[in-house]
C-alpha positions as CSV (number, residue, x, y, z in Angstrom):
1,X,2.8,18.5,1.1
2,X,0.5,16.2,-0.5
3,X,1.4,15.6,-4.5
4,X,-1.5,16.3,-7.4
5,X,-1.0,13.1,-8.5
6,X,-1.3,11.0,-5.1
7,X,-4.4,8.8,-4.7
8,X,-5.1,7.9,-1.1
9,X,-7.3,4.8,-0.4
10,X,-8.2,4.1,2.7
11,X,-9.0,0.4,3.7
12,X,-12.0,0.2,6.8
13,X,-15.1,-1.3,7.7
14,X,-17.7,-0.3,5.6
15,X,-20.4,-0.2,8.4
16,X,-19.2,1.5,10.8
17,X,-17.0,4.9,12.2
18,X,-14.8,3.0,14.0
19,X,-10.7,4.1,14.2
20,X,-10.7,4.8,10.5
21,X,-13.2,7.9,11.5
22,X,-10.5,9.8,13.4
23,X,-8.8,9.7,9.5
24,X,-11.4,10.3,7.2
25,X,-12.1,13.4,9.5
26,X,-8.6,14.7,8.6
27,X,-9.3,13.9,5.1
28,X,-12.6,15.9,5.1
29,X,-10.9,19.0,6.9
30,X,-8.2,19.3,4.6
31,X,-10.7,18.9,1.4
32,X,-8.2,16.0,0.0
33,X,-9.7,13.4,-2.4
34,X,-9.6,10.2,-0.8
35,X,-11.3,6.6,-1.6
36,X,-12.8,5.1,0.9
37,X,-12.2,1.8,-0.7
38,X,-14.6,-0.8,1.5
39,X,-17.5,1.7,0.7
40,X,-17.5,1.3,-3.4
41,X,-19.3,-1.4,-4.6
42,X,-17.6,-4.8,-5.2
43,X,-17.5,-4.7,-9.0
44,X,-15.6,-1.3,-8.2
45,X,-12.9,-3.4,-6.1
46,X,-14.5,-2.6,-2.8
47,X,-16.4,-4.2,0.1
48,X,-15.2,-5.2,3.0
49,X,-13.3,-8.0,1.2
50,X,-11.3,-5.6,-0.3
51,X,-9.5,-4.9,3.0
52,X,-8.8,-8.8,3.6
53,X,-7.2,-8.3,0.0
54,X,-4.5,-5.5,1.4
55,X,-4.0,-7.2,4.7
56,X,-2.6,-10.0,2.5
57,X,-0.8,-7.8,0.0
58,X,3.0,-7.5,0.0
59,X,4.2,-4.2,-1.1
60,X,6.8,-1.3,1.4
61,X,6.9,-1.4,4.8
62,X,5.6,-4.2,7.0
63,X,2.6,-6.4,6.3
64,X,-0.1,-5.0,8.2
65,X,-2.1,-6.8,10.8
66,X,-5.1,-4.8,10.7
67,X,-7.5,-1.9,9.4
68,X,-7.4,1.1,9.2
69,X,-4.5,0.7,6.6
70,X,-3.8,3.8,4.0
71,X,-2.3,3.2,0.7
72,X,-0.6,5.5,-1.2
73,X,1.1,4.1,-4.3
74,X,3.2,1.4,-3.1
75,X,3.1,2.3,0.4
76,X,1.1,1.0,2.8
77,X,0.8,2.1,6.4
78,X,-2.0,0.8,9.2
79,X,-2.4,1.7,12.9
80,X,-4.3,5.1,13.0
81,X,-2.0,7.1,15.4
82,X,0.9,6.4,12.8
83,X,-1.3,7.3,9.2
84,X,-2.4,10.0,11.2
85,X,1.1,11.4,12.2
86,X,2.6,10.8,8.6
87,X,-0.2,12.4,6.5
88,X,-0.9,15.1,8.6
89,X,2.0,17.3,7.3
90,X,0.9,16.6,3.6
91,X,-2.8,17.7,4.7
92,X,-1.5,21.1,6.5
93,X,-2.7,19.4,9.6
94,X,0.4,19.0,11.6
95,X,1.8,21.6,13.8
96,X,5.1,23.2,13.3
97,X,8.4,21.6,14.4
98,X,9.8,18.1,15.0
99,X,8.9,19.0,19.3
100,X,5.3,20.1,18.5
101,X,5.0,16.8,16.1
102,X,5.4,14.6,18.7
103,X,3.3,15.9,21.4
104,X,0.7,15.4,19.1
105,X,1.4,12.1,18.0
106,X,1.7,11.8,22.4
107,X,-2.0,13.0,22.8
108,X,-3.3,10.7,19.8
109,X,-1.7,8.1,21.3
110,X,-3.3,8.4,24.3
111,X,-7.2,9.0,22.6
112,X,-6.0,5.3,21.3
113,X,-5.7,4.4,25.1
114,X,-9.4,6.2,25.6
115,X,-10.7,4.5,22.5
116,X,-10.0,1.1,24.2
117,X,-11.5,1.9,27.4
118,X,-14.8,2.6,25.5
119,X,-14.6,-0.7,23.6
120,X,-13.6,-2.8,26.8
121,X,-16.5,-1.0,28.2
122,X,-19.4,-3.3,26.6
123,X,-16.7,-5.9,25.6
124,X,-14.2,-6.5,28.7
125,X,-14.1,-10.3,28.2
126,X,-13.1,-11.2,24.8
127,X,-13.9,-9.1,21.9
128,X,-15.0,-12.7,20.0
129,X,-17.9,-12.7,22.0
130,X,-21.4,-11.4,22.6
131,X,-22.4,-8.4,24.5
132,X,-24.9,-10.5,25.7
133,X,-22.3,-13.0,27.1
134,X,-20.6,-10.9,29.2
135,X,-23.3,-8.1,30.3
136,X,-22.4,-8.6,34.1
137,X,-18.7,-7.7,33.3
138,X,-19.5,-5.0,31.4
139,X,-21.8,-3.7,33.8
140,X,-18.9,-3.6,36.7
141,X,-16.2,-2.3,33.8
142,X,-18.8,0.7,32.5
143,X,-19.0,1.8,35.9
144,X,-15.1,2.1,36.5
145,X,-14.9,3.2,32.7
146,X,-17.1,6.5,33.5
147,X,-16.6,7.2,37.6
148,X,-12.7,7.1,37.0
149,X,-11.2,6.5,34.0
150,X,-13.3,9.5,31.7
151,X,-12.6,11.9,34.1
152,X,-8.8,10.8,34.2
153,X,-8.6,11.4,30.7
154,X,-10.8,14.2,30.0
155,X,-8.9,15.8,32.8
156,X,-5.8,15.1,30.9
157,X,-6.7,17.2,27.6
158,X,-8.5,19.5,29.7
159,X,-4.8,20.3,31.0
160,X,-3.3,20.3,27.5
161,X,-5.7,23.0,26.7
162,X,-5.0,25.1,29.6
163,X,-1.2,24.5,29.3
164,X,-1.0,25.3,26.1
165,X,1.7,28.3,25.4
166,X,0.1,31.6,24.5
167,X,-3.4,31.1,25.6
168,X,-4.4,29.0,22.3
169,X,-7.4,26.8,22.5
170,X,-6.1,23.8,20.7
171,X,-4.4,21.1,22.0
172,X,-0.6,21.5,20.1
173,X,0.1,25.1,18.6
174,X,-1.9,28.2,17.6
175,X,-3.4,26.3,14.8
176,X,-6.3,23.6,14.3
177,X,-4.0,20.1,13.9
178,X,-5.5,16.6,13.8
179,X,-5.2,15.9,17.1
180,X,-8.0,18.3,17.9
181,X,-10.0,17.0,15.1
182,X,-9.5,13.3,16.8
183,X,-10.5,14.7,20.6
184,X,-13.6,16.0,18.4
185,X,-14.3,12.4,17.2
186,X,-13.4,11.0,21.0
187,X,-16.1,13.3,22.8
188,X,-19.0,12.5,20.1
189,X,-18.3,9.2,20.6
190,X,-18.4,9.2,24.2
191,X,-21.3,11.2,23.7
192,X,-23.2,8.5,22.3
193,X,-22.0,5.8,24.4
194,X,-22.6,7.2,27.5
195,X,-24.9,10.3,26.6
196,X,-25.8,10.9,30.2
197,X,-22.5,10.3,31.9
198,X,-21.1,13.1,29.9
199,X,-23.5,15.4,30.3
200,X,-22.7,15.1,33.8
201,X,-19.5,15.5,33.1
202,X,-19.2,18.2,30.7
203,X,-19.1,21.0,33.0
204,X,-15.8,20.0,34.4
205,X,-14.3,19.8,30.9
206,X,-15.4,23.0,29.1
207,X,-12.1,23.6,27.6
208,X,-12.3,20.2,25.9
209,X,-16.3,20.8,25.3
210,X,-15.0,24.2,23.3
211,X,-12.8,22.6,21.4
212,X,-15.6,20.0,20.4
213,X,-18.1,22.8,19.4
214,X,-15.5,24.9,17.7
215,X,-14.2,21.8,15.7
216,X,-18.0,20.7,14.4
217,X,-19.3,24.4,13.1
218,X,-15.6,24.2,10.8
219,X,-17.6,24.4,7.3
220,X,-16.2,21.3,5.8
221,X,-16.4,19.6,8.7
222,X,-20.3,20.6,9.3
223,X,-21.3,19.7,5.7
224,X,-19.4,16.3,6.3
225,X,-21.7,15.4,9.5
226,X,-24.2,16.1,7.7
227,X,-23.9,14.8,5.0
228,X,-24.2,10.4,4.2
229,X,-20.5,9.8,3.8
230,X,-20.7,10.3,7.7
231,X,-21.3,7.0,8.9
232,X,-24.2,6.6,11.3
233,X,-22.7,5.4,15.1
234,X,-24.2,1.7,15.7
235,X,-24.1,-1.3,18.1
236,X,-21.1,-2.5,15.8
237,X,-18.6,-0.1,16.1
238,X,-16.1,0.6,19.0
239,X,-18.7,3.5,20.8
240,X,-21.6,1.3,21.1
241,X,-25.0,2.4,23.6
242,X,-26.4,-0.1,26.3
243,X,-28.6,2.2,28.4
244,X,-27.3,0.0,31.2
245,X,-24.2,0.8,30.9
246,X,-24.6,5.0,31.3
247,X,-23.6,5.9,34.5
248,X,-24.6,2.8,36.0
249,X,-23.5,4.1,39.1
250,X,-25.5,7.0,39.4
């Protein structure tokens, strides 16, 4: 369980949803403090410097290569699958037993894989570059990304769901964990990539759309959506809209 006197910071673009979203989410369903460091001003120690400041700073564990990073004291973890998987238990958000633990960490691993996709979608060339300098290549991997490789994966937690022993409708246990709360975040950001590809989709999926809807009325969740620490999606972050790119084959 999470101590009183723990502070957790947590280092991410300040601008954008991006991976550190799927961890402020847990933070905001649990109703644990946190500082969302980049996002106080600069005489406060944030900004988006700030996070070039902890990729650089030596304390436990390995030096990490790239945000989202979490601090807690004198440790320092990055990669959100793994900050995920090591804070849930503290937040209550981690199913019960060492088995259960990492299935979860299994599925978030694989939203990770889905996360990609949706990035390589309008960037398949180099991320360095402009959209603009490799529309055509986007074009051909957005259609790929949304005829086969959404429905793949969709179909994929769509089984979880169904699999799941005693009829539960989340993805590990009887109970809500993080990884529903990051298939939440997945589907609203697919959402606003590809608005109209999923709405196509959607009724193949209901188990997964369920889940979704069940996860955004949660009260602390709701007031966090709508409230301004909920970041705006934009064409900066990883789930970015080109109208071209929305079921270009359809």
């Amino acid at each position: 369980m999470a101590k009183t006197e723990e502070r957790y910071e947590l280092y991410y673009w300040s601008e954008i949803q991006g991976r550190g979203e799927f961890i402020r989410l847990a933070f905001e369903e649990a109703g644990v403090p946190y500082v969302d460091v980049a996002r106080l001003p600069e005489s406060k120690g944030g900004g988006d410097a700030a996070i070039e400041g902890i990729l650089g700073d030596r304390r436990s564990g390995p030096r990490p290569f790239a945000p989202p990073t979490l601090v807690v004291g004198d440790f320092v973890l990055s990669q959100t699958a793994a900050i995920l998987h090591w804070v849930a238990p503290r937040l209550r958000l981690a199913p019960d037993g060492e088995d259960a633990r990492a299935w979860a960490l299994e599925l978030q691993l694989t939203i990770a894989d889905v996360v990609t996709e949706a990035h390589d979608s309008h960037h398949p060339i180099a991320a360095g570059l402009y959209y603009e300098d490799q529309r055509d290549e986007a074009r051909r991997r957005a259609e790929d990304v949304v005829k086969n490789r959404l429905p793949k994966f969709l179909g994929h937690f769509e089984a979880a769901l169904h699999e799941n022993p005693g009829g539960s409708d989340k993805l590990v246990g009887d109970r809500l964990t993080y990884v529903d709360l990051s298939l939440f975040q997945l589907i609203e950001g697919l959402r606003y990539a590809f608005p109209r590809a999923m709405k196509r989709l959607a009724g193949d999926f209901p188990l997964c759309i369920a889940l979704h809807d069940s996860v955004a009325a949660r009260p602390r969740i709701a007031a966090y959506l709508a409230s301004p620490r909920r970041i705006p999606f934009n064409e900066m972050g990883i789930f970015r809209h080109y109208d071209e790119l929305d079921d270009p084959a359809a």
